[in-house]
C-alpha positions as CSV (number, residue, x, y, z in Angstrom):
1,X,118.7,-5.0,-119.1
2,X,119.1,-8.7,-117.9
3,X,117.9,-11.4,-119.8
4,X,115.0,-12.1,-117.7
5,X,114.1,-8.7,-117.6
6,X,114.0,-8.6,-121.1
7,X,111.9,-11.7,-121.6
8,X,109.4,-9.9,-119.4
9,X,109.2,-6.7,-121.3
10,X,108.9,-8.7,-124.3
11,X,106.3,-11.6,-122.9
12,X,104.0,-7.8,-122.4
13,X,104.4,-6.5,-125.6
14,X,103.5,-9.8,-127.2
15,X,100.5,-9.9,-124.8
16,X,99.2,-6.5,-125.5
17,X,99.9,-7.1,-129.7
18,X,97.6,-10.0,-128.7
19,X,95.1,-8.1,-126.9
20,X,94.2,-6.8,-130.5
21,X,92.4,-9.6,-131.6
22,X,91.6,-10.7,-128.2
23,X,90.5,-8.5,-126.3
24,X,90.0,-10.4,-122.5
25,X,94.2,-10.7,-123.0
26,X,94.3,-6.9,-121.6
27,X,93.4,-8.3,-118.3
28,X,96.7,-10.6,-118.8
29,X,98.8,-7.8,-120.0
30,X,97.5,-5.8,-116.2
31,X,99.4,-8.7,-114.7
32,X,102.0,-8.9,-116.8
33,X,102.8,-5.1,-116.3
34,X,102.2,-5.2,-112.5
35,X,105.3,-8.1,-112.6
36,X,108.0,-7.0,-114.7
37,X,110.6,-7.6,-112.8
38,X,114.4,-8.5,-112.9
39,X,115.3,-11.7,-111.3
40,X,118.5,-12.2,-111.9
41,X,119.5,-9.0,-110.2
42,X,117.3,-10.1,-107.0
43,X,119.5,-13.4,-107.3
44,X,122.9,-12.3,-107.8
45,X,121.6,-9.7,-105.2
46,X,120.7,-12.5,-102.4
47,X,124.1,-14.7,-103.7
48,X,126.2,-12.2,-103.0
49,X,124.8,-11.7,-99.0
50,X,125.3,-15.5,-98.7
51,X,128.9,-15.2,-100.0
52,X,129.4,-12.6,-97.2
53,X,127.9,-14.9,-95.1
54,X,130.6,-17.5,-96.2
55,X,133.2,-14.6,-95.8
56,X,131.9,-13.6,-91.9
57,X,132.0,-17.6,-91.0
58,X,135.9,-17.7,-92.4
59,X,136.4,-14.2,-90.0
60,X,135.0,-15.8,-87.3
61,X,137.0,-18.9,-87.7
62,X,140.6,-17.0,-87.7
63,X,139.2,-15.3,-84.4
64,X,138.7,-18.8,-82.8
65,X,142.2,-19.3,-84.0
66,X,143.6,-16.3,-82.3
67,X,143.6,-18.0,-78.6
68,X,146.6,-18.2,-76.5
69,X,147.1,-20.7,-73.2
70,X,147.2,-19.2,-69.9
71,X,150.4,-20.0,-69.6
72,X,151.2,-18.2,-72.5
73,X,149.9,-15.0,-71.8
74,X,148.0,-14.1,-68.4
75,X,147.2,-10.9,-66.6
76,X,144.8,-8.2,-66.6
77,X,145.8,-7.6,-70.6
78,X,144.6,-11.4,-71.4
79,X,141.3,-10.3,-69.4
80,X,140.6,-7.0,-71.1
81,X,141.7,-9.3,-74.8
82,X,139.5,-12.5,-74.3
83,X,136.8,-10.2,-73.4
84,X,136.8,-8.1,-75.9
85,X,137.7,-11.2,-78.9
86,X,134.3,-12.7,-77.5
87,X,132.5,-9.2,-78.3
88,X,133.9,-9.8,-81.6
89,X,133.2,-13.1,-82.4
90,X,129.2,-12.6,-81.0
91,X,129.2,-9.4,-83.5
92,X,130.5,-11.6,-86.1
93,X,127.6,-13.9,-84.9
94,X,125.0,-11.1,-85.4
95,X,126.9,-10.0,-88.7
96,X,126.2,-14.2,-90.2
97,X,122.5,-13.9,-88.9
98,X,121.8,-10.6,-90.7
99,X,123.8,-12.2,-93.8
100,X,122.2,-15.9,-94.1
101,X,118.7,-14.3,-93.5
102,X,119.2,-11.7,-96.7
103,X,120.7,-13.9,-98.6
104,X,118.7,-16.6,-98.0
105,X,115.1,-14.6,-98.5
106,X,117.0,-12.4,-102.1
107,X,117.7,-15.8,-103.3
108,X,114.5,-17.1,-102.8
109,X,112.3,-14.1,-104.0
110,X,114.4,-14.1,-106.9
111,X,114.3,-18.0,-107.7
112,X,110.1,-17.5,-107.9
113,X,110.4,-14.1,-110.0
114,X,112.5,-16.2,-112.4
115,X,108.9,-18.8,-112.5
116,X,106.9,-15.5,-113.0
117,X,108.8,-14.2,-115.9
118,X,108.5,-18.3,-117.5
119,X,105.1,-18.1,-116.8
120,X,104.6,-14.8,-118.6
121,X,106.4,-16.4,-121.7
122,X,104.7,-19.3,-121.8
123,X,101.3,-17.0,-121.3
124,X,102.3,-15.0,-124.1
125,X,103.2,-17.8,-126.2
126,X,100.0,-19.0,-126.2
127,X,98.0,-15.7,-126.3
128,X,99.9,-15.0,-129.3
129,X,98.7,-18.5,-131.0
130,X,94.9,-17.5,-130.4
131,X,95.4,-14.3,-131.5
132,X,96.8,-16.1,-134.6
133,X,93.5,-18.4,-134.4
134,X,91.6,-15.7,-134.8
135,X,93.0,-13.8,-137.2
136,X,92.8,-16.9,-139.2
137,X,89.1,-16.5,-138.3
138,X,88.6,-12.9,-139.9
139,X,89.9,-14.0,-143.0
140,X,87.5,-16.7,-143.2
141,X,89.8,-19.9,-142.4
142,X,87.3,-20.7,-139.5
143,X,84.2,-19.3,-138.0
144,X,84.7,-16.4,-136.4
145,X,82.3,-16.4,-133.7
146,X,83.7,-19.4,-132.1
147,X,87.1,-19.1,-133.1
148,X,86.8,-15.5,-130.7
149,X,85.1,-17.0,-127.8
150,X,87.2,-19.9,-127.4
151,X,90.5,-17.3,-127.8
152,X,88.7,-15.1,-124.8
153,X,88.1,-18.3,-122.8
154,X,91.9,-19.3,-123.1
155,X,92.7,-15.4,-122.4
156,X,90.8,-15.6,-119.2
157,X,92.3,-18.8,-117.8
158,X,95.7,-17.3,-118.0
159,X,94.8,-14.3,-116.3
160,X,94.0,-16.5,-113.5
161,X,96.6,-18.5,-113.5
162,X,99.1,-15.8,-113.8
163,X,97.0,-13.5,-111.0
164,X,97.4,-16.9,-108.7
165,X,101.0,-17.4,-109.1
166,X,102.4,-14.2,-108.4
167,X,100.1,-13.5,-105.9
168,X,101.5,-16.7,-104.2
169,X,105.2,-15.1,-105.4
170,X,104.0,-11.8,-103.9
171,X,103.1,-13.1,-100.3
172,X,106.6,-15.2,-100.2
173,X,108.1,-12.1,-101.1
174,X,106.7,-10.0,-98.3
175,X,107.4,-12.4,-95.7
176,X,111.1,-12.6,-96.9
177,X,110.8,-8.5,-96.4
178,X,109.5,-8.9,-93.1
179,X,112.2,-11.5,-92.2
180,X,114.9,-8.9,-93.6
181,X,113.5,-6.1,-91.6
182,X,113.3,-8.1,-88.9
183,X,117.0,-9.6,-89.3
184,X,118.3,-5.8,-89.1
185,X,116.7,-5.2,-86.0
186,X,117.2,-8.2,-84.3
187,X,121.2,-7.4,-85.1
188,X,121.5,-3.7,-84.4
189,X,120.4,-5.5,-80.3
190,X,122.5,-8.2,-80.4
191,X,125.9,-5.6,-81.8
192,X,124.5,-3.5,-79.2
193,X,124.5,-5.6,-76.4
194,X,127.6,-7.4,-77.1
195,X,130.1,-4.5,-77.5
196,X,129.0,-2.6,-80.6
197,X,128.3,1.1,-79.5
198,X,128.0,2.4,-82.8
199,X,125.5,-0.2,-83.9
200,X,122.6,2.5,-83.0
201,X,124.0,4.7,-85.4
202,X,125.3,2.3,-88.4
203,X,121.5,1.4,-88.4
204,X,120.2,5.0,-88.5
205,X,123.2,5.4,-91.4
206,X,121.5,2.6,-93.2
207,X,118.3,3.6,-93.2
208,X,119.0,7.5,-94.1
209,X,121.7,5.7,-97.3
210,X,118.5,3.5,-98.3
211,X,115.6,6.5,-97.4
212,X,115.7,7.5,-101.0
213,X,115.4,4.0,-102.7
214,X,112.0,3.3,-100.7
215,X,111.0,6.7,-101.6
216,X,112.1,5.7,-105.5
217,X,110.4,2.2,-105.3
218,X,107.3,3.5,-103.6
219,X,107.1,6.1,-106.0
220,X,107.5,3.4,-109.4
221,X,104.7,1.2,-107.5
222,X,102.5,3.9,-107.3
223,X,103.2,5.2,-111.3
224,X,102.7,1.2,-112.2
225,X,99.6,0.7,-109.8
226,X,97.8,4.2,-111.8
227,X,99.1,2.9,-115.6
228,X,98.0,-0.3,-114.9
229,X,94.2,0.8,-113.7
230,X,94.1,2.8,-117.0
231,X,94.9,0.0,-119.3
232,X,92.0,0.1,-121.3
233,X,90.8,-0.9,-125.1
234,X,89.8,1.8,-127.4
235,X,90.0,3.4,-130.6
236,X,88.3,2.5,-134.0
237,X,87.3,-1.2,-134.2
238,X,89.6,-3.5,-136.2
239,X,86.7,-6.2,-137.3
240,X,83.7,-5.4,-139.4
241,X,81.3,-6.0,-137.2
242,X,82.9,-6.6,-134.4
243,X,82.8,-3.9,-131.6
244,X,84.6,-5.6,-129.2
245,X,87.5,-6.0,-131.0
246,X,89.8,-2.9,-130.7
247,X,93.3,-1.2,-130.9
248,X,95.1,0.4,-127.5
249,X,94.1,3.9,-126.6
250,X,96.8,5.9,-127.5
251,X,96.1,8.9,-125.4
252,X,94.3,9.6,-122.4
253,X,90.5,10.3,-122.9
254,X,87.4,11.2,-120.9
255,X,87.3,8.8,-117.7
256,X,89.8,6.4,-119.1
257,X,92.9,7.8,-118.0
258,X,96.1,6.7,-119.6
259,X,95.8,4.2,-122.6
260,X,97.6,0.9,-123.2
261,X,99.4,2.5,-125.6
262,X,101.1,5.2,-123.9
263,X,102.0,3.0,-121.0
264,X,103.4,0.2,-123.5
265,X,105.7,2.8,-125.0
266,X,106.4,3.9,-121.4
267,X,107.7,0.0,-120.4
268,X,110.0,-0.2,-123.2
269,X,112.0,2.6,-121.7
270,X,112.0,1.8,-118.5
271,X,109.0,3.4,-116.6
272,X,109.0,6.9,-116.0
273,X,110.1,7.5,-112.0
274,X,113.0,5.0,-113.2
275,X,114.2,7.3,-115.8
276,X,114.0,10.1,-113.2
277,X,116.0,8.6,-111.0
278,X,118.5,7.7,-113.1
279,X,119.0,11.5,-113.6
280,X,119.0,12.7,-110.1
281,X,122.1,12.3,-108.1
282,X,122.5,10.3,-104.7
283,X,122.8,13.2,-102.3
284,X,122.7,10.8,-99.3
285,X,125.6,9.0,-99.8
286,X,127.6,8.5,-96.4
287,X,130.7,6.1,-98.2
288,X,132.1,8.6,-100.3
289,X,135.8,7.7,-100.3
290,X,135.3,5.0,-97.8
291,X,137.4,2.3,-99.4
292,X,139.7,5.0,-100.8
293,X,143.6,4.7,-99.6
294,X,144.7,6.8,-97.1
295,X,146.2,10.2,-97.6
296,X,150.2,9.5,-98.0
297,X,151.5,10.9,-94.1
């Protein structure tokens, strides 16, 4: 696990350890779960596109490079090359445009996860301090009435806050998909038009190699989107008095589905389609051996 990553997960446990004493902070522990996240990945991800990028400009420079006069070299063979160096350099084009627009939109997606993840520190931080407050309050430091509603107040706030900035982190980050998907079209047409005849299929390629990671990631969305709605309080009350103060639901229970508990436990392991996949080998693979060295002849 990265560090941000890790300063996510732990951001959500201190939350839900919170949500003990304060019981609004489950609704801030539903956010946090919904955005754990691993920026750094998304970064290094989007900084290695824009490194290609770099790379594809330097390829495209050696090609401008490659010219010879006419006087040096005419005929139908200097025909048949200068056309086909300019298919080449306009697929190099293509090749930059697909790479600056990845890049670029990784980078970005990842530069606002990392503001998410701070955010759910800083959240946490102070959730944990009012659960502190009114802990304090139970053992009779201050009045525990007040000391709880002004906890729950601050717990609410933050749920807001945090529910408004990734929402805001969530829209950037589906327009940066779109741009992406858009980027891969818009390339397969240009290779297409400008020489590439196996652009068609290096596209159709792609999408069967990444099939199985959208099926993986829709499949983890949909396990986080059901944990999250059953994120519930329950079990015996902690406070003498006090029935809205409670412990996680361990275990599932009659129209409460999973409890806070179990999916807590299941976070710090990764969630469960993760751990599947982890287990179950890439059949679609089409670069097996691709960069290996050729057979000795």
């Amino acid at each position: 696990m990265s560090t941000t990553s890790t300063a996510a997960l732990t951001a959500l446990a201190a939350t839900q350890a919170s949500a003990i004493f304060v019981p609004p902070a489950w609704s801030t522990a539903i956010v946090m779960y919904l955005n754990q996240c691993d920026p750094e990945a998304i970064f290094d991800a989007g900084m290695k596109w824009l490194e290609n990028y770099d790379e594809l400009g330097g390829a495209q420079q050696a090609a401008n490079n490659t010219n010879l006069s006419e006087t040096e070299w005419s005929g139908n063979d200097r025909k048949a090359y200068d056309e086909r160096i300019d298919e080449y350099r306009s697929q190099l084009t293509g090749f930059k445009q697909l790479a600056f627009a990845v890049g670029t939109s990784m980078t970005i997606t990842g530069a606002l996860l990392f503001l998410v993840v701070v955010c759910m520190c800083v959240i946490a931080a102070i959730l944990v301090a009012c659960a502190a407050y009114v802990a304090a309050a139970m053992a009779g430091v201050f009045t525990y009435p007040a000391a709880l509603a002004q906890a729950s107040s601050i717990a609410v706030e933050c749920t807001s806050y945090l529910e408004a900035v990734s929402g805001l982190v969530t829209k950037v980050a589906a327009g940066g998909a779109a741009v992406i998907g858009a980027a891969m079209v818009l390339d397969t047409a240009w290779q297409k038009a400008h020489g590439n005849d196996a652009a068609l299929d290096d596209f159709a390629g792609g999408l069967r190699d990444a099939s199985d990671n959208m099926i993986w990631g829709t499949l983890s969305r949909l396990e986080r989107t059901i944990m999250a709605a059953g994120m519930k309080t329950g079990g015996p009350t902690l406070g003498k008095g006090d029935p809205g103060l409670r412990l996680p639901n361990p275990v599932p229970g009659r129209q409460r589905g999973f409890g806070a508990g179990g999916t807590g436990s299941g976070v710090a392991g990764g969630n469960i389609t993760d751990q599947i996949q982890k287990r179950v080998p890439d059949y679609n693979r089409r670069d097996e051996g691709l960069f290996d060295d050729p057979p000795d002849s």
